[in-house]
C-alpha positions in Angstrom: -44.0 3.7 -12.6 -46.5 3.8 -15.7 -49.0 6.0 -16.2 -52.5 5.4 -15.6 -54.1 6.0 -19.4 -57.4 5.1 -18.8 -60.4 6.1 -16.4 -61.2 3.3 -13.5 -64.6 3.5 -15.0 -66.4 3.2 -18.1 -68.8 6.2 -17.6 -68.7 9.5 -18.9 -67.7 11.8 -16.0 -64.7 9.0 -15.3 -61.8 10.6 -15.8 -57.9 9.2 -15.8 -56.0 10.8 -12.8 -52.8 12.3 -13.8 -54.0 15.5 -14.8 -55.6 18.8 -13.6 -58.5 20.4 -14.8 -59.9 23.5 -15.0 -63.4 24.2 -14.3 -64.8 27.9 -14.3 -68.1 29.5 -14.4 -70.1 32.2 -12.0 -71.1 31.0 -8.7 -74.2 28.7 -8.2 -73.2 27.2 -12.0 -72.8 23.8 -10.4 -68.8 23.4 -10.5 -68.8 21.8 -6.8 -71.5 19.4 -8.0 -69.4 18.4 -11.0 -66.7 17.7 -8.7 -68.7 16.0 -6.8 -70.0 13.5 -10.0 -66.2 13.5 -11.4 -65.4 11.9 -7.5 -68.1 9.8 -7.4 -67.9 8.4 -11.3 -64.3 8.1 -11.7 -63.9 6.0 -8.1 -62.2 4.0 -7.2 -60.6 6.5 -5.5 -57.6 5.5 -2.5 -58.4 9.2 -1.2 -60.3 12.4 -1.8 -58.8 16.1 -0.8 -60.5 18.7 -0.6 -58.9 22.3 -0.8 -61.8 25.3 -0.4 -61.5 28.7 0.0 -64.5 29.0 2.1 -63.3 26.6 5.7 -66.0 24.8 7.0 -68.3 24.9 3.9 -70.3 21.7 4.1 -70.5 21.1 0.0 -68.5 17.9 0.3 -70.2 16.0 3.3 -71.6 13.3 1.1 -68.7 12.0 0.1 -65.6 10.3 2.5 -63.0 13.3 2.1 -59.9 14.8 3.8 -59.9 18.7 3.9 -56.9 21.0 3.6 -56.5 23.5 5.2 -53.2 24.6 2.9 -52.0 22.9 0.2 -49.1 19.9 1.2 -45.8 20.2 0.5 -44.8 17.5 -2.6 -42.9 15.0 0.0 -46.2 14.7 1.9 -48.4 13.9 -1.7 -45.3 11.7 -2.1 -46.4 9.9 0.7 -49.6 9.9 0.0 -49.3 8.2 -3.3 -47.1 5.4 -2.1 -49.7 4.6 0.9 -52.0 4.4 -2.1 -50.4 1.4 -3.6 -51.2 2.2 -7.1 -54.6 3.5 -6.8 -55.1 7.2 -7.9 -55.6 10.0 -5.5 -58.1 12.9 -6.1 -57.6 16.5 -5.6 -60.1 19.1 -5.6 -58.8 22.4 -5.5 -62.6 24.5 -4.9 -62.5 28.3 -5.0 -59.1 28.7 -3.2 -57.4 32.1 -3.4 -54.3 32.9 -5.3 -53.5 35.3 -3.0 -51.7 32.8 -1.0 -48.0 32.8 0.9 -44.9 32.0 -1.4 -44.1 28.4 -0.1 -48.1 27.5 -0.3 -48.2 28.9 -3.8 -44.8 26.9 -4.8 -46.7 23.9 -3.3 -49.5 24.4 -5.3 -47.6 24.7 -8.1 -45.3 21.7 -7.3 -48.9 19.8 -7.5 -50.2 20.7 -10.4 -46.8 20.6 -12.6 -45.3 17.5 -10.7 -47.2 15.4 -8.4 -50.5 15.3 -10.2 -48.7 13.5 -13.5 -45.9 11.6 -11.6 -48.3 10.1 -8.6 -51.3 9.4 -10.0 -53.4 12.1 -8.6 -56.7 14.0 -10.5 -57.0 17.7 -9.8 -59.9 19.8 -10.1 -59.7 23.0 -9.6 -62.7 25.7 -9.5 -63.2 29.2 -10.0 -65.8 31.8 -10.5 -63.7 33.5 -13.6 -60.6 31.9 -15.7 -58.5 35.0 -14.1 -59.4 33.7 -10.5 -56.8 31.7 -11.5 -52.8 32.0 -11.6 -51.6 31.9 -15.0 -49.4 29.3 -14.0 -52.0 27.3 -12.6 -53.6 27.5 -16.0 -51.2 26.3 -17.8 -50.7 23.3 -16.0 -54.1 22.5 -16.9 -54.9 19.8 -18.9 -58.5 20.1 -19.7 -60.4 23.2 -19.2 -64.1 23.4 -18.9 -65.5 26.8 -18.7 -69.4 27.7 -18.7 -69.9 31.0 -20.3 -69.6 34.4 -18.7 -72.8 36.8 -18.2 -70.7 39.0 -19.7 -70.0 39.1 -23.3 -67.4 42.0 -23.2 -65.1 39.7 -21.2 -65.2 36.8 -23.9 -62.1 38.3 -25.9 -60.3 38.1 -22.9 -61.1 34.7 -21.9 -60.6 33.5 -25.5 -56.8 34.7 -25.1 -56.7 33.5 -21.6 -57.4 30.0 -23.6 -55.6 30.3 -26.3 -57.9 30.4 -28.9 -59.5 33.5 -31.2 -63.1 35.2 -29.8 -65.1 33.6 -33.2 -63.9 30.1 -31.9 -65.0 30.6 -28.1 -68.1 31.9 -29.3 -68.9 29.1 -31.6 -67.5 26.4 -29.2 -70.3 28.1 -26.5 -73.3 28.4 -29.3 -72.3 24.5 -29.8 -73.2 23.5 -26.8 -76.4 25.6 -26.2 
């Protein structure tokens, strides 16, 4: 089975599944919302799944969704994909603790390493800070999209969290200001 190079759309929130992407920022920064365009710009979608911390938040009404309640096991996303026939699947992971049981956080990680670049599936997942989220989840992330902290002091640490040195953090945020 190839893998899908190029988004389903020509827009500029469409985005090619096989990947997962990071996006952190405070609360009420609009990360749900960007979700939401990604789902709605990169369609066609087979399915959408919807992972939140918070059960029974409403943020994802107006759009056709399946919620988690835990995160499947690969076999079952195995499934998935093949019921998909070749269309891509979307994942969005929104504000889910990693404080989580073993097998849930093996699944999880299963997902992001595996799944998402073998079965065609887009992940998104959200946080209020880059260290709401397992290191391991980072580093299965392709793409990460962070809006910056309040905070200043914390930049060093997020800069190191990325990979990169403080002086190119800061300059990559006064860029797009």
């Amino acid at each position: 089975k190839r893998l899908v190079q190029r988004p389903q759309q020509q827009h500029n929130l469409s985005m090619t599944p096989n990947r997962c992407v990071l996006l952190t920022a405070p609360p009420n920064r609009g990360k749900s919302s960007l979700c939401l365009q990604i789902a709605a710009r990169s369609a066609p979608f087979h399915k959408v799944f919807v992972l939140h911390g918070t059960p029974g938040t409403l943020e994802y009404q107006c759009i056709d969704h399946v919620s988690l309640d835990k995160m499947p096991d690969p076999a079952w996303w195995k499934q998935q994909s093949k019921d998909a026939k070749g269309k891509p699947l979307l994942c969005i992971i929104d504000d889910y603790s990693t404080d989580v049981g073993k097998d849930e956080r093996k699944n999880i990680e299963m997902m992001l390493r595996t799944c998402a670049s073998h079965l065609g599936i887009l992940v998104l997942i959200t946080a209020h800070a880059h260290t709401n989220v397992a290191p391991k989840w980072r580093r299965c992330c392709t793409t990460h999209v962070c809006w910056p902290p309040a905070d200043r002091t914390s930049w060093p640490y997020l800069a190191r969290g990325m990979n990169m040195g403080y002086k190119q953090l800061a300059a990559a945020f006064a860029q797009c200001q």
